[in-house]
C-alpha positions in Angstrom: -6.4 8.0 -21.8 -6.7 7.6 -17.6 -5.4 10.8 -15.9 -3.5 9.4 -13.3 -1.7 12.0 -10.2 1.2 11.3 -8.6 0.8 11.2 -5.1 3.5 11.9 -2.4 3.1 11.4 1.7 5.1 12.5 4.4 6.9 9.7 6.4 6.3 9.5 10.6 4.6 7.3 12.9 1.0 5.9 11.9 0.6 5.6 8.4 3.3 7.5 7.4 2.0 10.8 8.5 4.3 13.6 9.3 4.5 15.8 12.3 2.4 18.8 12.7 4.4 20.7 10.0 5.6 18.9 6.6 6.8 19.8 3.8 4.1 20.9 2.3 2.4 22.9 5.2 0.3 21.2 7.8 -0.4 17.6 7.9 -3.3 16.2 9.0 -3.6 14.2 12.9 -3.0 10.8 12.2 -5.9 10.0 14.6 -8.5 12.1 12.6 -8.2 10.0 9.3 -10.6 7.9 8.0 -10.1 4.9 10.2 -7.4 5.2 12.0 -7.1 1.9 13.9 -7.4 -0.8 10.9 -10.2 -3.1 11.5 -8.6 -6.3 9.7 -5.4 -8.2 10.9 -2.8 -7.1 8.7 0.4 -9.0 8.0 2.8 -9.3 4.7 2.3 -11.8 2.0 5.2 -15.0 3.2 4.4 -18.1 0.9 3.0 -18.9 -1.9 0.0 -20.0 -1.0 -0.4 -16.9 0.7 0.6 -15.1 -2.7 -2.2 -17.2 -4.9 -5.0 -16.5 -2.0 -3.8 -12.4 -2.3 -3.8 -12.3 -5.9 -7.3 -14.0 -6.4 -8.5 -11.2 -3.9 -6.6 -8.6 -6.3 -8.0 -9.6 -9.4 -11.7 -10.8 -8.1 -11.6 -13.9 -9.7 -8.5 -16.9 -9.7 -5.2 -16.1 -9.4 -3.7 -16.4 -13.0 0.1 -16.3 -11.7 1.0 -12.5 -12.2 2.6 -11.8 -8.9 5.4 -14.4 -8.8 7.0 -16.0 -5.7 10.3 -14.3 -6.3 8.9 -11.1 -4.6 8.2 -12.9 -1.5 11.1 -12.4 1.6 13.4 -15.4 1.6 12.9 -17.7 4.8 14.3 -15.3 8.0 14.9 -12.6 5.6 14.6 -9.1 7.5 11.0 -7.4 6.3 12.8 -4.1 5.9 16.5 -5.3 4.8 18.0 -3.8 1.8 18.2 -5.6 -1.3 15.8 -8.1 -3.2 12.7 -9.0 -2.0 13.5 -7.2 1.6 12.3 -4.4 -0.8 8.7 -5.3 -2.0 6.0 -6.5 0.4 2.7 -7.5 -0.2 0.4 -6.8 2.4 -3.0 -8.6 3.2 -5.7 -7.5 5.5 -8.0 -10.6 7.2 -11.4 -10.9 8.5 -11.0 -13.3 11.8 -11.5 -16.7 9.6 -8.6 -15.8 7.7 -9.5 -14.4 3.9 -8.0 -12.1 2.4 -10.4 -9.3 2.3 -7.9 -5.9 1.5 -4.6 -5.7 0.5 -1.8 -3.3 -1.5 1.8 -3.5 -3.0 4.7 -2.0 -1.2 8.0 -1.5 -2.4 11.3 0.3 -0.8 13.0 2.5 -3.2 16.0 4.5 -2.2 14.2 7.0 0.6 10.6 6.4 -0.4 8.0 3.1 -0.1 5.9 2.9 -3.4 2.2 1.8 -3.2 0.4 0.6 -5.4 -2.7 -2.3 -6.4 -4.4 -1.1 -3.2 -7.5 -3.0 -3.3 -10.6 -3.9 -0.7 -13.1 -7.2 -1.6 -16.6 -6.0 -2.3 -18.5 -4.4 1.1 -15.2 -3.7 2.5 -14.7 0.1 2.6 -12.1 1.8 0.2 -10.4 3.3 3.7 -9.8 -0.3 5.5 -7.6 -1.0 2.1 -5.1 2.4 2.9 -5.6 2.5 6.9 -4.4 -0.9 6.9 -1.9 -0.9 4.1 -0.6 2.5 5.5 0.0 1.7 8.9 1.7 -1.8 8.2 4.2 0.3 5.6 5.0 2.1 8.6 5.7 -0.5 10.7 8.4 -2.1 8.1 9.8 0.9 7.1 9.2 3.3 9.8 9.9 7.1 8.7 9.4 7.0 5.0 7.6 8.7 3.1 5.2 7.0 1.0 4.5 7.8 -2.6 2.3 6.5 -5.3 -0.1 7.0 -7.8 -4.1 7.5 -8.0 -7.2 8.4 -10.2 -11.0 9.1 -9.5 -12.1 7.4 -6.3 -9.2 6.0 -5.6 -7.5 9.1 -5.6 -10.0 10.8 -3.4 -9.2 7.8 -1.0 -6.1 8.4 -0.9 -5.9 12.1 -0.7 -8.2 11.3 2.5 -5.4 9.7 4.3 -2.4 12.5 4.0 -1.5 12.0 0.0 -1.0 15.1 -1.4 -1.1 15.2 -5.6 2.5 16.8 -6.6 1.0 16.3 -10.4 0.0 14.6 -13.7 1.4 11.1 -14.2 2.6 9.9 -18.2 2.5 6.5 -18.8 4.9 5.2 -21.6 3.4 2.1 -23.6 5.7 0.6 -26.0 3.1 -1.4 -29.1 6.0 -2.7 -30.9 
């Protein structure tokens, strides 16, 4: 069994990261995390191209067709519109020739932005993934707070840029 936590952010400016007082007591300076300023150009995940390079980054190896192109933004569909795909982005961080090196899941539910499959190519530190991811979140849905789920490293990660664990996560699995 993984132990998974739940994770929940304040929303604000930079990375989602509350004022000096959130719900939960202090928040931290948005400039004193972990790399603030992102270090890769980050963008959201518009064609399907796009999509296959992301996903063989994801997964390390090639892209077997698990993300499909129906959660990409219609043509001049608004980023942060509701509805459909207005409501998902994936999010790519690039080195300056253009590959995919970091990237992570969004999706706008209700008052909250999920993240999840936050993920960095080998030698590219576990922070670039969430700075970059983070601050891009911001930019398309600017206030929310984020929320999503960790374990291990990746938890400590994220706990390093303003997560706070509200508890245990159960994962349901159907075998029939």
């Amino acid at each position: 069994m993984v132990e998974l936590a739940a994770l929940a952010r304040p929303g604000g400016e930079l990375g989602a990261v509350g004022g000096p007082q959130g719900p939960q007591g202090p928040q931290p300076d948005p400039s004193a995390l972990p790399g603030a300023t992102p270090a890769l150009e980050w963008s959201r995940i518009t064609s399907a191209a796009e999509l296959e390079a992301w996903e063989t980054a994801w997964d390390g190896e090639e892209s077997a067709g698990l993300f499909h192109p129906g959660l990409l933004p219609a043509a001049g569909q608004d980023a942060a519109g509701p509805g459909g795909a207005g409501d998902i982005a994936l999010l790519a961080g690039r080195d300056a020739e253009g590959r995919i090196l970091a990237g992570a899941a969004a999706n706008r539910t209700g008052e909250v932005v999920g993240i999840s499959n936050v993920f960095g190519a080998d030698g590219t530190p576990d922070d670039e993934a969430w700075t970059g991811a983070l601050t891009l979140t911001a930019a398309l849905w600017p206030g929310l707070p984020a929320v999503g789920y960790e374990s291990g490293d990746d938890l400590a990660v994220a706990l390093r840029h303003g997560f706070t664990a509200i508890g245990p996560l159960r994962i349901w699995v159907h075998s029939g």
